[in-house]
C-alpha positions in Angstrom: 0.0 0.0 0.0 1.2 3.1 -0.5 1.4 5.7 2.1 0.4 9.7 1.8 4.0 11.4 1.7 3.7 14.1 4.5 3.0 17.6 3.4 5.7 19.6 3.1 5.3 24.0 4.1 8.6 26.1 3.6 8.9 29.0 5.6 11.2 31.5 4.8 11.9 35.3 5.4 9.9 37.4 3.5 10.1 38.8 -0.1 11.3 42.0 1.1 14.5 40.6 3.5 17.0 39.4 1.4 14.3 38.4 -2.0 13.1 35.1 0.3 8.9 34.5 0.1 7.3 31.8 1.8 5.8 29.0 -0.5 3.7 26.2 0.5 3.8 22.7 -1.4 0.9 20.6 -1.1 1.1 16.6 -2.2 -2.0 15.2 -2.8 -2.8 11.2 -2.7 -4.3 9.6 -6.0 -7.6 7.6 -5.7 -6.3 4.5 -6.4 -9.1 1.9 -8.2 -9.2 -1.4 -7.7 -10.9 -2.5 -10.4 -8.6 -0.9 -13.2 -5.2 -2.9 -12.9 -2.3 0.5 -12.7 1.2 0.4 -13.3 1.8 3.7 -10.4 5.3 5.9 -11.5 6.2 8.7 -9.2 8.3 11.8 -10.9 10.3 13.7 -8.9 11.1 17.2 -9.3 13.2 20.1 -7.8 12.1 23.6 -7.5 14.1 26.3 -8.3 14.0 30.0 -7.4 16.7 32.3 -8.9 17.6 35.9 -7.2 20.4 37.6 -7.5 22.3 35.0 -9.4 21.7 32.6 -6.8 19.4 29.9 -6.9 17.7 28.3 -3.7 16.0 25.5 -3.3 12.2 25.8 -2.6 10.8 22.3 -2.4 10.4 19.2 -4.0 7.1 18.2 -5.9 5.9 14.7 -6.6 4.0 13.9 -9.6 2.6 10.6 -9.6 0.9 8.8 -12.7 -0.9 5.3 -13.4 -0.6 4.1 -16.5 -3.0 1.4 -17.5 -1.8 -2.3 -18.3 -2.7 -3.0 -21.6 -4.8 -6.0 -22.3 -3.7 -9.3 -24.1 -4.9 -9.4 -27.4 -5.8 -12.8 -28.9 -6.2 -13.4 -32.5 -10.1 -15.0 -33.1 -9.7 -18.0 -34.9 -13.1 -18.6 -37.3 -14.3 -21.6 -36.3 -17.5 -23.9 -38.1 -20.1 -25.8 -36.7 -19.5 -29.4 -36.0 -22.5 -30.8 -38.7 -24.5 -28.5 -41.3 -27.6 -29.7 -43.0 -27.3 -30.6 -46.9 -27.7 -28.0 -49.0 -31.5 -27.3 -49.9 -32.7 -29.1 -53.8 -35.2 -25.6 -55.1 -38.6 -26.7 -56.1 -38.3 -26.5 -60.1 -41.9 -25.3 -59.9 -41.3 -22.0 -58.3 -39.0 -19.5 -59.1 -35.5 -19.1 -57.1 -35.4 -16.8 -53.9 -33.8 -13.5 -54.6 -30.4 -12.8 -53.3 -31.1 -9.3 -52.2 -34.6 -8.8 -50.2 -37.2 -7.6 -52.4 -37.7 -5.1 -49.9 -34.5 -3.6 -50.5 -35.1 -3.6 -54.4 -38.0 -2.1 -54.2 -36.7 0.8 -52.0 -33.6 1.6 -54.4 -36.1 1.9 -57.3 -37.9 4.4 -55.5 -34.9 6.1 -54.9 -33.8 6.0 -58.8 -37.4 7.3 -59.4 -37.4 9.9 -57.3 -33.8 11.0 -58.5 -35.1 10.8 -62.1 -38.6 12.6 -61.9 -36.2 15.8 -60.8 -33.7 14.6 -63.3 -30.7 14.2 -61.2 -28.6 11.7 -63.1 -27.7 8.7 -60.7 -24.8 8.0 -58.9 -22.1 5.4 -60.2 -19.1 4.5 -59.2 -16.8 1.8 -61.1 -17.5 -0.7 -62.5 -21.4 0.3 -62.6 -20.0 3.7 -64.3 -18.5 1.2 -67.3 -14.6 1.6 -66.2 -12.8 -0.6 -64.6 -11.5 -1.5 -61.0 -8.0 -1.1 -61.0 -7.6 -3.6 -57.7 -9.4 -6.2 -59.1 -7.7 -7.0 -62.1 -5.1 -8.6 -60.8 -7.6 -10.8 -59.0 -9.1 -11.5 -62.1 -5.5 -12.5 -64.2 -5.3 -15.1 -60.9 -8.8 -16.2 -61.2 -7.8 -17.0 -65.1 -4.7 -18.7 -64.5 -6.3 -21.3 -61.5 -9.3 -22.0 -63.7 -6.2 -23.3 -66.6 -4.7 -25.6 -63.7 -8.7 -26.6 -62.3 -9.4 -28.2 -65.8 -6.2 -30.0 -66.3 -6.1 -30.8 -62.9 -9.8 -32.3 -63.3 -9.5 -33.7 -66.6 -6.1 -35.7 -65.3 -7.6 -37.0 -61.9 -10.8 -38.3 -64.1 -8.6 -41.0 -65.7 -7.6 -42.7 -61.9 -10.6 -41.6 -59.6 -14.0 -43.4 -61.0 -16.7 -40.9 -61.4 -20.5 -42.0 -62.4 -23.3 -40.1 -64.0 -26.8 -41.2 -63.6 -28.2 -41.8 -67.4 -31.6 -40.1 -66.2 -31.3 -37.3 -63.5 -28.3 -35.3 -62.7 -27.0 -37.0 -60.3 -22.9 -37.8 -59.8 -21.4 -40.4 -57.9 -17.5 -40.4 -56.8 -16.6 -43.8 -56.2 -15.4 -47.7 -57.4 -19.5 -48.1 -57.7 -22.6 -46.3 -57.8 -24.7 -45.7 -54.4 -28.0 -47.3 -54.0 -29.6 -44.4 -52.3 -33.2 -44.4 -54.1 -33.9 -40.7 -55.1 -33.8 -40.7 -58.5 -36.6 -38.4 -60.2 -36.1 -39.1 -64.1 -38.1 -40.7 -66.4 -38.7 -44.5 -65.7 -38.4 -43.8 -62.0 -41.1 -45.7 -61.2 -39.9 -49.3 -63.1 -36.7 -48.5 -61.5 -38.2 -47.8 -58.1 -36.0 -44.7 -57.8 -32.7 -46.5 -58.6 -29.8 -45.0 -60.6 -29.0 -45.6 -63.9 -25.5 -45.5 -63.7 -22.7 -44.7 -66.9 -19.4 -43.3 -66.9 -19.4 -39.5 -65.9 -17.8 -37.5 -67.9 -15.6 -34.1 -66.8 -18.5 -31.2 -67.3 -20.1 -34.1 -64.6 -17.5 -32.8 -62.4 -17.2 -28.9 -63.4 -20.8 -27.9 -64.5 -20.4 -26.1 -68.0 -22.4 -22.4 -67.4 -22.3 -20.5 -70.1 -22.4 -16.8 -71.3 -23.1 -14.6 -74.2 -19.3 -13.0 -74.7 -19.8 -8.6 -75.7 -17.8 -6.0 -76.7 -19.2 -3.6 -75.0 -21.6 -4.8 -71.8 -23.4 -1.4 -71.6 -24.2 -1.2 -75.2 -27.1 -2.5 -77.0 -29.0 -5.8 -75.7 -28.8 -8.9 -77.5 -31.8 -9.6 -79.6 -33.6 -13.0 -80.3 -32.6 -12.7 -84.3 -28.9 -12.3 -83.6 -28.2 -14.3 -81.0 -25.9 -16.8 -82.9 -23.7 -13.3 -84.0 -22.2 -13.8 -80.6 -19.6 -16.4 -78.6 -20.8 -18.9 -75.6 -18.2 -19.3 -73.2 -17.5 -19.9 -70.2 -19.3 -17.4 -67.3 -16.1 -17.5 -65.4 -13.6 -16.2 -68.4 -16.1 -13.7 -69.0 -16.4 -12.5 -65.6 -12.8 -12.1 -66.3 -12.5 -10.6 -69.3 -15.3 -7.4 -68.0 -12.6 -7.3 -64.7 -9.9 -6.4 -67.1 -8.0 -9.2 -68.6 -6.9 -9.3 -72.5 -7.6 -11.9 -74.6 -7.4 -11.3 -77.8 -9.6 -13.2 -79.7 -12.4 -11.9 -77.2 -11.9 -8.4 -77.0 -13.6 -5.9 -75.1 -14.4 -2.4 -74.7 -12.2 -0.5 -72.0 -14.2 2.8 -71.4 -12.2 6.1 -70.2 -15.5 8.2 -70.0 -18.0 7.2 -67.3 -21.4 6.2 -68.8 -24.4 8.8 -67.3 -27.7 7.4 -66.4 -31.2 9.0 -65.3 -33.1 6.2 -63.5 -32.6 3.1 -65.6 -31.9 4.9 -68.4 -28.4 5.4 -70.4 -28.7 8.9 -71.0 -25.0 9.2 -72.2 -22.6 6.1 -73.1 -20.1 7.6 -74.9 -21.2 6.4 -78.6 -21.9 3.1 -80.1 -18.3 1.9 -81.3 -18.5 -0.7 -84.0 -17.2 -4.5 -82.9 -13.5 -5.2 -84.0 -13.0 -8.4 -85.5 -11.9 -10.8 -82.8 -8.4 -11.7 -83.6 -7.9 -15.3 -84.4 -4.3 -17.0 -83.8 -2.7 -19.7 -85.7 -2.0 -21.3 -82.4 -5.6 -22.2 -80.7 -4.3 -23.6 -77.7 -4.8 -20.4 -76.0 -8.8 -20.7 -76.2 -9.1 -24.1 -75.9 -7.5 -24.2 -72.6 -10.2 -22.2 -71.3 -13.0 -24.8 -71.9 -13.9 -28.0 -70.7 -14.5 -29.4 -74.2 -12.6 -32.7 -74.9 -10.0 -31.7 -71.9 -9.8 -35.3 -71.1 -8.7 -36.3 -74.6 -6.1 -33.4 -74.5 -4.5 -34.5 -70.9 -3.4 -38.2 -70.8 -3.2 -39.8 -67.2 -0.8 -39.0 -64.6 2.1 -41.3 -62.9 1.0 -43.0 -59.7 3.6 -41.4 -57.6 2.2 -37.6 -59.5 -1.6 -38.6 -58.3 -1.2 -36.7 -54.9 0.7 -33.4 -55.6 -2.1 -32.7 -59.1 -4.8 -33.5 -56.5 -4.0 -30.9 -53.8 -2.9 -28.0 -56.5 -6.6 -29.0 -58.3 -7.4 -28.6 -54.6 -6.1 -24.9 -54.2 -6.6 -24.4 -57.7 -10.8 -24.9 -56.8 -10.4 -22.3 -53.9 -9.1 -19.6 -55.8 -11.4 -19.7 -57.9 -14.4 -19.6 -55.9 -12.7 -17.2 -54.0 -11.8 -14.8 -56.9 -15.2 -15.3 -58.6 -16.7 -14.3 -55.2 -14.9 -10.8 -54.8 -15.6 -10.0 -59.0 -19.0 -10.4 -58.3 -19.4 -7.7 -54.9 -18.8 -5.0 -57.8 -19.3 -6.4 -61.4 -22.8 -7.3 -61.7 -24.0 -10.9 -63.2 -27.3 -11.7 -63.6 -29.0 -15.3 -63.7 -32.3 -16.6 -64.5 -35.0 -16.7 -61.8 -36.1 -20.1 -63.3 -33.2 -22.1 -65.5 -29.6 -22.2 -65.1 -28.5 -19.1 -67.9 -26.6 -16.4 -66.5 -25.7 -13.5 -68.3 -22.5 -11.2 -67.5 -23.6 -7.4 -67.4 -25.6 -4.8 -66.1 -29.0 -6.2 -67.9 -29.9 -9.7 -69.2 -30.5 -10.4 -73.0 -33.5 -10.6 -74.4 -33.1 -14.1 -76.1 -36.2 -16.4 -75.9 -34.3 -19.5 -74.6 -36.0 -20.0 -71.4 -38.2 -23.6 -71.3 -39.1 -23.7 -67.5 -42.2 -23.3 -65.2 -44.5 -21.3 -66.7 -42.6 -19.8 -69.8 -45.5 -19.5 -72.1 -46.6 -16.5 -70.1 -43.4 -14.7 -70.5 -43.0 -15.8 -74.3 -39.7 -18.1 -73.5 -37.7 -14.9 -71.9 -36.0 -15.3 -68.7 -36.9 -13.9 -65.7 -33.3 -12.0 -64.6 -32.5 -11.6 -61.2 -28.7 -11.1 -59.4 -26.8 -14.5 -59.7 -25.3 -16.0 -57.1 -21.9 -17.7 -56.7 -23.2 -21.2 -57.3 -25.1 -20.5 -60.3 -22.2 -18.9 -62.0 -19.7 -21.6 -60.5 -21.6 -24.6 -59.4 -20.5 -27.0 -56.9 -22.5 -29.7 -57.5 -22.9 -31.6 -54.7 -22.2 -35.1 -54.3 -22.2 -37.9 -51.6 -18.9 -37.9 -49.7 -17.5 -42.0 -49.4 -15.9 -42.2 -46.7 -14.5 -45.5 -48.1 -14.8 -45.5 -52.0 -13.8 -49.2 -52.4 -16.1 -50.2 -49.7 -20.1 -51.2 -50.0 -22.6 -48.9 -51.9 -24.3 -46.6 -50.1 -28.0 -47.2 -49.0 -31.0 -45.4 -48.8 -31.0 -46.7 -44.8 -28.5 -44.7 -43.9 -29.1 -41.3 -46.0 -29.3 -38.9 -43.0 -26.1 -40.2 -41.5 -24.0 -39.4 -44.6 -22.7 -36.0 -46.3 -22.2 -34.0 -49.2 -18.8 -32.1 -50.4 -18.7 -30.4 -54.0 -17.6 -33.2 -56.4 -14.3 -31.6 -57.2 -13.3 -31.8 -53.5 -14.7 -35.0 -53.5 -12.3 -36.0 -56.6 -9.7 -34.8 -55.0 -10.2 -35.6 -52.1 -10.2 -39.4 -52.8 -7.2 -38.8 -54.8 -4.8 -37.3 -51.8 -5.8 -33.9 -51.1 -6.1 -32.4 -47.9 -9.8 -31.6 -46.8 -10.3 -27.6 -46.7 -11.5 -26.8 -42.8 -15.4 -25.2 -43.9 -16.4 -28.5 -45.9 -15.4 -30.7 -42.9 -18.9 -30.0 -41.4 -21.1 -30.6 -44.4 -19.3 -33.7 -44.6 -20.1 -35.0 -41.3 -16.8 -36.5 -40.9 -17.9 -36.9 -36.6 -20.6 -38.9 -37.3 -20.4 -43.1 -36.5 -22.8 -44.7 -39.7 -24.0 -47.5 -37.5 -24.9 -50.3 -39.3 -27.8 -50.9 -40.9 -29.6 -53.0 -38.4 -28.6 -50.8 -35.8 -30.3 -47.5 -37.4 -33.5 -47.9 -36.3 -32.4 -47.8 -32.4 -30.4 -44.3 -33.6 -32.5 -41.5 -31.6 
């Protein structure tokens, strides 16, 4: 504990006998706190009074301070739940759930219409202005290169890891056989009593093939029904790309230094229609056809045994940078997907092609019903069952709620070497026993 220092009075002649005054120093005691945790520090200092070229001493002062101990600091490690349910199947007789709240949609158009009636032109930053954002090109030059090394990577593991395809329904299946799980919904389900119809899968079995219309210019005029066979299909993810601000030359694309001007959800100024170059075709195609999955197992003959591992955990990585890169192109490029197929379309707007053939498309004349995309529609992960031992019995339809699901290119690789990535672990349910299958009906 520490003690009050006594107070200390100096009494000395006054002023007027020989310059002295008398001065009184007071020391006062802190409050200390015992809740706050104080490092005390007492500073000691020496008065001084000069006169006459000599100095006298005139007391001492004590300054004390408490300086507060600074907290630990611990790094919070993100942490995932133990089991996750299986992603949700969509009822093909309803349209998808928007991303956004309709709430939210609704209350920026009122905004835009408000702006508009008083013709204010609307705010836009990059991209939504037509330029480009200059941090995320690099992103999507890296986003490029690891799709390259996810379909050789693919195509390579798909000669050692069996993969099946279901000959009726889309179902795939990672393993030495097909499951036995009964859950099939195509045609002849009922003769079949919801069995599988199992062939070889193929690659696009493993990486979904989503499509998109490639343009010059994004902002410029929509694609009509007439003319839609003037225009490229390729691959959603190289487009996304391409709009982020890579080069390729045999799909150009317009690089804008003006910002575009809207009023409302109108293009009031976009800086001219500039005719379409001629896309630049080399002598050496292997540049494009790297970017598809089109005959990719043909092009890539199987690896070694001892190679199987180290292709399996870069596909691996490869897979994650991907998803990750497509995921920060599309906070600030815009994509937009269909409310009731699977077509996306890379842009501000959709195209008005009459291609959609889903629930209810008479009424809207075979157009789609555009809506902001989502990761997995643009770069599907198509869920599969995760084998826990792929050379080991079928799986049954007994023992469907103790199993799990992982994306089938993690499931590929996985069953080919690769380390698991921590945030599938719980859709997998890797800390669940499967009993057996007499024992599942005592399982509360």
């Amino acid at each position: 504990m520490y003690q009050k220092p006594p107070a200390v009075s100096s009494a000395f002649r006054d002023s007027s006998q020989n310059g002295f005054f008398l001065s009184i120093i007071e020391f006062n005691r802190p409050q200390l706190s015992a809740l706050r945790p104080c490092r005390p520090g007492f500073k000691f200092e020496l008065e001084q009074w000069l006169h006459k070229g000599r100095r006298a001493i005139l007391g001492t002062r004590i300054c004390a301070s408490y300086k507060p101990t600074p907290k630990p600091t611990f790094k919070r490690q993100e942490s995932y739940p133990q089991n996750v349910d299986l992603p949700p199947i969509l009822p093909k007789k309803k349209k998808k759930p928007y991303p956004i709240p309709f709430k939210k949609i609704k209350q920026a158009a009122k905004q835009d219409k408000k702006l508009a009636e008083r013709g204010i032109e609307k705010p836009l930053e990059p991209p939504k202005n037509g330029l480009l954002v200059p941090d995320l090109i690099p992103v999507a030059y890296r986003v490029l290169d690891a799709w390259k090394i996810l379909i050789k990577g693919v195509a390579q593991l798909w000669h050692v890891i069996p993969v099946y395809a279901c000959s009726e329904c889309s179902e795939v299946h990672v393993a030495e056989t097909g499951h036995r799980i009964q859950n099939c919904l195509g045609r002849g389900m009922v003769r079949r009593r919801s069995f599988h119809s199992w062939i070889k899968g193929s690659l696009n079995d493993i990486l979904v093939p989503i499509e998109s219309y490639h343009l010059y210019d994004p902002f410029g005029r929509r694609i009509k029904h007439e003319a839609r066979f003037q225009y490229d299909r390729i691959p959603a993810v190289v487009e996304l790309c391409i709009q982020a601000g890579v080069d390729i030359p045999e799909y150009p694309s317009r690089r804008r230094t003006i910002p575009i001007r809207m009023i409302g959800r109108k293009v009031v100024d976009r800086g001219g229609l500039v005719k379409e170059p001629k896309p630049w075709r080399s002598a050496n195609p292997s540049s494009l056809v790297d970017l598809d999955t089109y005959g990719a197992s043909t092009r890539f003959p199987p690896p070694l045994s001892s190679d199987i591992p180290r292709i399996a955990q870069v596909t691996m990585d490869a897979y994650e940078v991907v998803r990750l890169g497509v995921t920060k192109l599309m906070k600030k490029y815009t994509v937009k997907a269909c409310g009731y197929c699977s077509e996306v379309h890379v842009g501000p707007w959709g195209h008005s092609a009459k291609l959609c053939g889903e629930f209810k498309h008479q009424w809207r004349d075979g157009k789609h019903g555009w809506q902001d995309a989502t990761v997995d529609e643009v770069f599907p992960p198509n869920y599969v069952w995760h084998v826990r031992d792929p050379k080991g019995p079928p799986l049954r339809s007994a023992l469907k709620r103790f199993y799990g699901k992982a994306p089938a290119v993690v499931e590929l690789c996985l069953q080919a070497g690769a380390k698991i990535p921590e945030r599938y672990k719980p859709m997998m349910r890797l800390d669940i026993v499967v009993p057996e299958s007499e024992e599942s009906r005592f399982v509360a």
